[in-house]
TORGUNU-274554 format. One record per residue (C-alpha): residue number from 0; residue in three letters; z, x negated, y. Coordinates in nm, 2 decimals. Layout:
N
+-----+------+--------+--------+--------+
! seq ! type !      Z !      X !      Y !
+-----+------+--------+--------+--------+
! NUM !  Ala !      Z !      X !      Y !
...
+-----+------+--------+--------+--------+
// end
This chain:
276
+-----+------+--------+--------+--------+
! seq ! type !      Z !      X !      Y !
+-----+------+--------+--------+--------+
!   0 !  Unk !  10.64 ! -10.48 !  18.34 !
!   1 !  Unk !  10.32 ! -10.69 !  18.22 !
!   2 !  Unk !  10.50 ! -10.80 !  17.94 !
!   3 !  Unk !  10.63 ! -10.44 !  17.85 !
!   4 !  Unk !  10.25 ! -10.31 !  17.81 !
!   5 !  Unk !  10.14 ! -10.61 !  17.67 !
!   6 !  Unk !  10.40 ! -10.60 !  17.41 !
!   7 !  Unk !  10.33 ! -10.16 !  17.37 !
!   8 !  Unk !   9.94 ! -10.28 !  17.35 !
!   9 !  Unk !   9.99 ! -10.54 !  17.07 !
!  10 !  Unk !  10.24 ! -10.29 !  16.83 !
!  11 !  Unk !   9.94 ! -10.02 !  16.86 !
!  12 !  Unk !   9.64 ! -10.22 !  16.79 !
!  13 !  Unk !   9.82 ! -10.32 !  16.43 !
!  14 !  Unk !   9.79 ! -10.04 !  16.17 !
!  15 !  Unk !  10.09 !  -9.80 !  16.08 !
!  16 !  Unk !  10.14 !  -9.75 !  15.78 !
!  17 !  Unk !  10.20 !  -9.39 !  15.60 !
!  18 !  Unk !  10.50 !  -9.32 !  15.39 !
!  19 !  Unk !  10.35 !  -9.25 !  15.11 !
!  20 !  Unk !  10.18 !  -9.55 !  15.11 !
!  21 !  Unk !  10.47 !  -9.76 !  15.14 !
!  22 !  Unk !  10.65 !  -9.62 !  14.81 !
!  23 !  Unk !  10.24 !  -9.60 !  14.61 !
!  24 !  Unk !  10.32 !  -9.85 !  14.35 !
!  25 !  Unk !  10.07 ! -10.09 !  14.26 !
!  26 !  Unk !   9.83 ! -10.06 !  14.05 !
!  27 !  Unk !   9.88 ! -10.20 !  13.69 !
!  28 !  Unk !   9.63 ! -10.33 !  13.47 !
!  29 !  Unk !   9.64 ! -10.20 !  13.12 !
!  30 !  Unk !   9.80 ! -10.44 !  12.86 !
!  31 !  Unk !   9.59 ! -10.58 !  12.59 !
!  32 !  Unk !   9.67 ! -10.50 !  12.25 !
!  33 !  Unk !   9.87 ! -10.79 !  12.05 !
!  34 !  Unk !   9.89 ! -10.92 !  11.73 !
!  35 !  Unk !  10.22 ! -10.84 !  11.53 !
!  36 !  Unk !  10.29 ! -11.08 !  11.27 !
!  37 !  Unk !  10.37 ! -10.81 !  10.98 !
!  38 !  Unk !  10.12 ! -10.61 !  11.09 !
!  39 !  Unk !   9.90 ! -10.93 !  11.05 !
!  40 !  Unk !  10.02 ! -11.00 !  10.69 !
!  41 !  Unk !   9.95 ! -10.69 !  10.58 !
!  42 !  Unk !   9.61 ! -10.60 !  10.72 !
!  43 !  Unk !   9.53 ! -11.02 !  10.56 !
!  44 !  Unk !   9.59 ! -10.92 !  10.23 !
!  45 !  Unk !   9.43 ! -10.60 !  10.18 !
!  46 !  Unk !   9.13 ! -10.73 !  10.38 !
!  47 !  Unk !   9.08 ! -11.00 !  10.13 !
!  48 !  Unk !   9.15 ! -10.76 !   9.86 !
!  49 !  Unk !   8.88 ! -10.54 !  10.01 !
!  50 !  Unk !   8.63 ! -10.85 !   9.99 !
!  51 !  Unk !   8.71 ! -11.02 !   9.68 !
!  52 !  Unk !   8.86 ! -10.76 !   9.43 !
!  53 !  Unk !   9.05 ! -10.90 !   9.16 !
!  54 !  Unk !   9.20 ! -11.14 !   9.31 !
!  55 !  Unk !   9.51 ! -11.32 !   9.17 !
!  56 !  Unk !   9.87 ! -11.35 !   9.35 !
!  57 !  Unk !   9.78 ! -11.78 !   9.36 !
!  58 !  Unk !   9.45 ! -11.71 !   9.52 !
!  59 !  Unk !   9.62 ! -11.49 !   9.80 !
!  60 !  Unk !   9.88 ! -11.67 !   9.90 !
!  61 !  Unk !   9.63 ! -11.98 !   9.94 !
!  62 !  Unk !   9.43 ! -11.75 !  10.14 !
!  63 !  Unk !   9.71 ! -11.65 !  10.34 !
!  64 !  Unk !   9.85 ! -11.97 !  10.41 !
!  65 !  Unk !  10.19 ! -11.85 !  10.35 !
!  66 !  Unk !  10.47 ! -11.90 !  10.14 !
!  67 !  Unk !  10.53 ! -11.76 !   9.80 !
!  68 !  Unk !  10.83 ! -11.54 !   9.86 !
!  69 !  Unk !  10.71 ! -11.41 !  10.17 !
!  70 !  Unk !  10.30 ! -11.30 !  10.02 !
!  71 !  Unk !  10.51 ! -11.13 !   9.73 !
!  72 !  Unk !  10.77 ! -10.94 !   9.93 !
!  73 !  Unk !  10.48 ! -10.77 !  10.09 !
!  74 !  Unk !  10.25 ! -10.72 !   9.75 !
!  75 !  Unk !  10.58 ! -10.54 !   9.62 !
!  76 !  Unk !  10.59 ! -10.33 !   9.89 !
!  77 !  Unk !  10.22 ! -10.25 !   9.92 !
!  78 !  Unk !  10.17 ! -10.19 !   9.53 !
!  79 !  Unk !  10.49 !  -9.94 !   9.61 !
!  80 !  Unk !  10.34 !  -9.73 !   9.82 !
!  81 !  Unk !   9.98 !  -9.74 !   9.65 !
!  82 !  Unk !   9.79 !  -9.88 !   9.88 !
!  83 !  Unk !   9.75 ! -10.24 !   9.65 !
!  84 !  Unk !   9.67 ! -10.17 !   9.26 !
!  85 !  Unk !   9.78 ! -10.43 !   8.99 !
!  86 !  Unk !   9.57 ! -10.47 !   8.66 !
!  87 !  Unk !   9.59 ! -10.77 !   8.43 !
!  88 !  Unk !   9.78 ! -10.95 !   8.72 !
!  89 !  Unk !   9.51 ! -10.90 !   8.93 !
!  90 !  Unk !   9.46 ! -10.71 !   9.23 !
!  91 !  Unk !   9.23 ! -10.39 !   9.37 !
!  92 !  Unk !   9.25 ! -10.21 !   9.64 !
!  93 !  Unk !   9.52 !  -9.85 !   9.54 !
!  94 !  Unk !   9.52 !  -9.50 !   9.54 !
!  95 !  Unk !   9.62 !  -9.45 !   9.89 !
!  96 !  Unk !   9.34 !  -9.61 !  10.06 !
!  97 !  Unk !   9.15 !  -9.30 !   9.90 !
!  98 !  Unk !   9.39 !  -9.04 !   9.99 !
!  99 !  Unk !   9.30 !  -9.14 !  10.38 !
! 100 !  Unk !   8.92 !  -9.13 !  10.34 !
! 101 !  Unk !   8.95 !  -8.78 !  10.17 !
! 102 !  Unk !   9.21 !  -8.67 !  10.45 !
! 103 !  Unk !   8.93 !  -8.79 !  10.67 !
! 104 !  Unk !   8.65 !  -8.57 !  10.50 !
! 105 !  Unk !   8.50 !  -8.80 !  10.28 !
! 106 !  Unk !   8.46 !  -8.80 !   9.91 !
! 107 !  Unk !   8.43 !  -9.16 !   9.69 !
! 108 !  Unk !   8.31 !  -9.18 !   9.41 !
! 109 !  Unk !   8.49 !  -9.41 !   9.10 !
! 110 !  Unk !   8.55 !  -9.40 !   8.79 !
! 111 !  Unk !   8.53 !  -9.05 !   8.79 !
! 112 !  Unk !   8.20 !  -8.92 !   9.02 !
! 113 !  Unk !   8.12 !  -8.70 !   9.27 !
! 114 !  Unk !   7.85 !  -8.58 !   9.01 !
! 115 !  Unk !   8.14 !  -8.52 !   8.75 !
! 116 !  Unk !   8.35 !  -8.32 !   8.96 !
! 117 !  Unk !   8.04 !  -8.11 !   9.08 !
! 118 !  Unk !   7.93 !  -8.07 !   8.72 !
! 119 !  Unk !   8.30 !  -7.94 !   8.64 !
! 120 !  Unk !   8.27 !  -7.72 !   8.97 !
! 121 !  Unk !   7.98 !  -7.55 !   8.83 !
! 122 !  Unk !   8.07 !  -7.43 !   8.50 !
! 123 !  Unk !   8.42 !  -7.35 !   8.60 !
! 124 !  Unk !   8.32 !  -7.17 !   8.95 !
! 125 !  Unk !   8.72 !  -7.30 !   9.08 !
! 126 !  Unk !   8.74 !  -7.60 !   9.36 !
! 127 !  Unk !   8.88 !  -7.92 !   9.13 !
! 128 !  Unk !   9.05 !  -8.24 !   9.28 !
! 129 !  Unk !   9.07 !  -8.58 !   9.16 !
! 130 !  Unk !   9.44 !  -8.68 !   9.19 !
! 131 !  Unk !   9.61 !  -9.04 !   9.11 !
! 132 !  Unk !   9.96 !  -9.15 !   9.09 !
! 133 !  Unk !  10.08 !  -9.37 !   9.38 !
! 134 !  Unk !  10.43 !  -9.45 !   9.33 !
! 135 !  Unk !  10.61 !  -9.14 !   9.29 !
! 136 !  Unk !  10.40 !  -8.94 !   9.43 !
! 137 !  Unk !  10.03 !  -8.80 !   9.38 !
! 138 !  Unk !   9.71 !  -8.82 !   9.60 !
! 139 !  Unk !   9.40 !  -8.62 !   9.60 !
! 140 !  Unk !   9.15 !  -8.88 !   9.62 !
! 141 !  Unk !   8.83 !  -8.65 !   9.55 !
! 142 !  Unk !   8.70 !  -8.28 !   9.54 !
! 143 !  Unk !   8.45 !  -8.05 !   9.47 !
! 144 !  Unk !   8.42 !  -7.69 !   9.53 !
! 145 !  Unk !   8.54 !  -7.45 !   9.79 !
! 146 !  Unk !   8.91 !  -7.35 !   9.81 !
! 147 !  Unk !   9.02 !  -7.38 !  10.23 !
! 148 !  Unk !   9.39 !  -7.32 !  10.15 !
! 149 !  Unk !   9.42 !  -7.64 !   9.86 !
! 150 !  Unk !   9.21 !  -7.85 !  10.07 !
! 151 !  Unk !   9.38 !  -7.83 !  10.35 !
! 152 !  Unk !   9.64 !  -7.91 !  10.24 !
! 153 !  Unk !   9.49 !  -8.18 !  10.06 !
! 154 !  Unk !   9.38 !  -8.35 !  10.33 !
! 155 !  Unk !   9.71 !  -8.24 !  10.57 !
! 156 !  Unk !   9.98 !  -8.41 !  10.32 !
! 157 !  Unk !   9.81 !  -8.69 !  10.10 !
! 158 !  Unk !  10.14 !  -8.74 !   9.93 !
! 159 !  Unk !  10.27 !  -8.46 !   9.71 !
! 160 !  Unk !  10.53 !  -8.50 !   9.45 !
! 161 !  Unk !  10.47 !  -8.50 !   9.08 !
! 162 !  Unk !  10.68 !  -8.20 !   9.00 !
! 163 !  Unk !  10.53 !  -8.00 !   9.27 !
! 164 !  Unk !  10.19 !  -8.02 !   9.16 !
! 165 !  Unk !  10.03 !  -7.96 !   8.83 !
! 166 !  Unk !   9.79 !  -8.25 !   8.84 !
! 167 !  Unk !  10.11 !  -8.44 !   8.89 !
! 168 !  Unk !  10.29 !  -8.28 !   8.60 !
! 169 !  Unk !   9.98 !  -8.36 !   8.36 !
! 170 !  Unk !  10.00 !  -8.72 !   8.48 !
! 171 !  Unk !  10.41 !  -8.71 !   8.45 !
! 172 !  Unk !  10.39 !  -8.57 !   8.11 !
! 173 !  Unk !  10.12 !  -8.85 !   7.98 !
! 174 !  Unk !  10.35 !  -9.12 !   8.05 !
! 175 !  Unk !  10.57 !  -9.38 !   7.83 !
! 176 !  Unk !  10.88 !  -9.17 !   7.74 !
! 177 !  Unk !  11.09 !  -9.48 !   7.97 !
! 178 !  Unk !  10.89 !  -9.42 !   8.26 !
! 179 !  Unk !  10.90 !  -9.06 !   8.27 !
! 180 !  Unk !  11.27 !  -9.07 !   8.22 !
! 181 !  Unk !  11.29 !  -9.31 !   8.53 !
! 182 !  Unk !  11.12 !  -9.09 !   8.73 !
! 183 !  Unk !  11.30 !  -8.80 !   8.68 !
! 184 !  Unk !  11.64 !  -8.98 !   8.71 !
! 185 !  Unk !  11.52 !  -9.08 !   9.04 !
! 186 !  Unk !  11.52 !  -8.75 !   9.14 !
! 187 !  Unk !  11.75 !  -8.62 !   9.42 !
! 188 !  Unk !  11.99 !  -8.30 !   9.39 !
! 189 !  Unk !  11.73 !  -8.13 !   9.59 !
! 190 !  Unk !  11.45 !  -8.13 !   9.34 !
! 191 !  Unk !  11.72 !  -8.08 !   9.04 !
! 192 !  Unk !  11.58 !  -7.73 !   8.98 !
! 193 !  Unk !  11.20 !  -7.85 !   8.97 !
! 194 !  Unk !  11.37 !  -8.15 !   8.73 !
! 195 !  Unk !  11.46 !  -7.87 !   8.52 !
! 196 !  Unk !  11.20 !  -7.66 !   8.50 !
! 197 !  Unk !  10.90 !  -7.94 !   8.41 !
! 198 !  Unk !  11.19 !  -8.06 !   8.12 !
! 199 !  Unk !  11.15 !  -7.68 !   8.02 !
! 200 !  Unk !  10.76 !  -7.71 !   8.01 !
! 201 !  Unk !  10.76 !  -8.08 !   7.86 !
! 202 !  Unk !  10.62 !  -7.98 !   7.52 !
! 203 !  Unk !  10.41 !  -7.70 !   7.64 !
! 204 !  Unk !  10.20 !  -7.94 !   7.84 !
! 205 !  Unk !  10.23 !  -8.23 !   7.56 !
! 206 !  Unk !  10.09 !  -7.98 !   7.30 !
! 207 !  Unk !   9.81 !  -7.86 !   7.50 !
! 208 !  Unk !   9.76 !  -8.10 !   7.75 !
! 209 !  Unk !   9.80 !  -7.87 !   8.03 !
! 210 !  Unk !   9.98 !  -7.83 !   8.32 !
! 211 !  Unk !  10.01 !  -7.56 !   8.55 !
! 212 !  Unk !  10.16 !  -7.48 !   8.87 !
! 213 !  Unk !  10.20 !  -7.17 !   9.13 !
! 214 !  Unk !  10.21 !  -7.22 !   9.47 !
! 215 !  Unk !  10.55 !  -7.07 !   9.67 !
! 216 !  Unk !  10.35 !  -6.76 !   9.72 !
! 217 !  Unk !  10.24 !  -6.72 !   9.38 !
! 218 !  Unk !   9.89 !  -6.62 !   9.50 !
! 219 !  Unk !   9.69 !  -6.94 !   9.39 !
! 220 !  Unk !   9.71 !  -7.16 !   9.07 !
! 221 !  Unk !   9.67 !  -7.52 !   8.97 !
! 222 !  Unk !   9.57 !  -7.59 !   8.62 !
! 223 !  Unk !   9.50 !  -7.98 !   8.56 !
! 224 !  Unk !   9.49 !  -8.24 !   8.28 !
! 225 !  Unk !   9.56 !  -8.61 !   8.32 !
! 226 !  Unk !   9.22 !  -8.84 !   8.24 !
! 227 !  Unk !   9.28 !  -9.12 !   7.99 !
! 228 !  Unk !   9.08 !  -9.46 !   7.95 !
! 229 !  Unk !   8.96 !  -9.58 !   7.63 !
! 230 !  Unk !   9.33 !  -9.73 !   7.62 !
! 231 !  Unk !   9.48 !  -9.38 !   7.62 !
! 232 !  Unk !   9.65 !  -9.46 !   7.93 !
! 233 !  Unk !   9.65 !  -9.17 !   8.19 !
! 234 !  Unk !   9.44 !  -9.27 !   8.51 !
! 235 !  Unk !   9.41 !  -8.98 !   8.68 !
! 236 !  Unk !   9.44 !  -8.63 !   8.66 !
! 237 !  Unk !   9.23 !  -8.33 !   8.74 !
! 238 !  Unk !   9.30 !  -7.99 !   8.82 !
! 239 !  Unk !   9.11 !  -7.65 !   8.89 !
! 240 !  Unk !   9.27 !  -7.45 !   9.19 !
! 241 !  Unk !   9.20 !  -7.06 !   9.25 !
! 242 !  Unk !   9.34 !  -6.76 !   9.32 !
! 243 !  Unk !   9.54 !  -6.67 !   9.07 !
! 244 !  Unk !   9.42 !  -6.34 !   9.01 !
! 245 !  Unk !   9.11 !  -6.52 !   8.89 !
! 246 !  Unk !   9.24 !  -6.80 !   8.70 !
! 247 !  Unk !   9.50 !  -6.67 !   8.49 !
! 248 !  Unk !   9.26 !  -6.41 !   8.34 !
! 249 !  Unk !   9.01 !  -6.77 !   8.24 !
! 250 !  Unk !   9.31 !  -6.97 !   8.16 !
! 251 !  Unk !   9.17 !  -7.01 !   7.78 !
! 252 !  Unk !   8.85 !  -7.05 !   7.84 !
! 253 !  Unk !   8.93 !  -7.30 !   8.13 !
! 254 !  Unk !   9.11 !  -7.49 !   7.95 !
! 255 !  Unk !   8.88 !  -7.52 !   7.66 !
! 256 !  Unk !   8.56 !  -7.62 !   7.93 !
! 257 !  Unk !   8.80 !  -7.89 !   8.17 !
! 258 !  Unk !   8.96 !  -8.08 !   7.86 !
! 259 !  Unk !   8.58 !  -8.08 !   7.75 !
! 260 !  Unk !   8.49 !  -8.24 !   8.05 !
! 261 !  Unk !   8.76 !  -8.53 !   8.12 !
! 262 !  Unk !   8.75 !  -8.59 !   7.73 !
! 263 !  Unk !   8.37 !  -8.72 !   7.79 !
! 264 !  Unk !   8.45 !  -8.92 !   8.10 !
! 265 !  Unk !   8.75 !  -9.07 !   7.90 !
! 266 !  Unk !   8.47 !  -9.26 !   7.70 !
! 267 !  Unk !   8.35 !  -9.47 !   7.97 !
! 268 !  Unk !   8.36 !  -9.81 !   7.97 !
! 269 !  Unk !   8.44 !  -9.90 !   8.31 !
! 270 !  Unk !   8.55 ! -10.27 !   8.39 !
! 271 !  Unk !   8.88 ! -10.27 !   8.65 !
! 272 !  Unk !   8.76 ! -10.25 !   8.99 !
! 273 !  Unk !   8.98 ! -10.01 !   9.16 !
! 274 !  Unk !   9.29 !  -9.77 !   9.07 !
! 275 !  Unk !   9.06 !  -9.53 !   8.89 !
+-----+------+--------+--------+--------+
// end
């Protein structure tokens, strides 16, 4: 009997434990982020292109370290997608890069100002956006003004297509005859129609230099112009966005003041820094 309550005495003096306490899972720390070896490359090379601008395919693959084949399978694939620009075999930071920073609410200033754009804004009383060609596509990189709806937008989708916007059809239209063909041959059966209908207004915008463009609703209008260097090579493009109830009326007069405008900035002598 002694042993009985010494045995009962010892099993109560040791803690029970609850239930839910034997199914609580331990706590886990939270796991550090790691390195990924692409992710590596990539970040490498447009950090060095960041801090030495210019820079030539042998100086980056000495400063990666890595091997020929490898440094240009990624500088391929980053000039691609605009986010690495290539001048005299030399390399600048691309279009893309801006796209994010005016996605994130802020405005650079390059080739084309801030002060430019505002100047434009002025006289014209429309919001106008700085767009560049990355890849097939086009990217609002600046803006000035006040138009919510094309903002928005602007900074919700970075990446439009050419023959959906009119700063992209200015730009289109300004190319070498062999690389506007390419592009539109690369078109897929869906955009067949918009393929069509920027063939149809080819000569129009050739002739005047102006593109245009309604949006689905027809309620607001895009009227830009592409911005050549002193090489005559188109750079950029610009365009004036409104309602269209207000632009259409102006379209003359618009025209004559924003062709005014880029023609002067086309003047500049700007030495290659950046994709504009």
């Amino acid at each position: 009997m002694k042993q009985m309550a010494t045995k009962k005495q010892a099993q109560a003096a040791v803690p029970r434990t609850t239930q839910l306490e034997q199914v609580k899972p331990p706590a886990r720390a939270k796991p550090d982020p790691q390195n990924h070896r692409t992710v590596d490359r990539v970040t490498q090379i447009l950090e060095e292109v960041v801090y030495h601008p210019g820079m030539t395919f042998a100086e980056l693959v000495r400063a990666l370290g890595a091997a020929k084949s490898s440094v240009h399978g990624f500088i391929r694939g980053l000039l691609a997608k605009g986010w690495l620009y290539e001048d005299q075999h030399r390399f600048y930071l691309g279009p893309a890069v801006y796209g994010l920073t005016l996605a994130s609410g802020h405005i650079r200033a390059g080739l084309v100002t801030h002060s430019d754009l505002a100047a434009l804004h002025e006289e014209t009383k429309v919001a106008v956006f700085l767009g560049v060609q990355a890849g097939d596509h086009l990217i609002y990189i600046a803006e000035a003004g006040s138009d919510y709806a094309a903002g928005f937008e602007a900074r919700s989708d970075i990446r439009r297509t050419l023959l959906s916007t009119a700063g992209g059809k200015a730009l289109l239209a300004a190319r070498p005859q062999f690389e506007r063909e390419s592009y539109l041959r690369r078109r897929t059966r869906e955009e067949a129609e918009s393929v069509e209908k920027f063939i149809g207004e080819f000569s129009a915008i050739q002739k005047t230099r102006i593109a245009t463009n309604l949006n689905p609703s027809g309620m607001r209008i895009g009227l830009a112009t592409a911005v050549l260097n002193r090489s005559g090579d188109a750079v950029a493009s610009v365009t004036l966005v409104g309602a269209a109830t207000d632009i259409q009326p102006r379209l003359a007069k618009l025209t004559k003041i924003l062709t005014r405008h880029v023609d002067a900035w086309g003047e500049r002598a700007v030495a290659p820094r950046e994709a504009i």
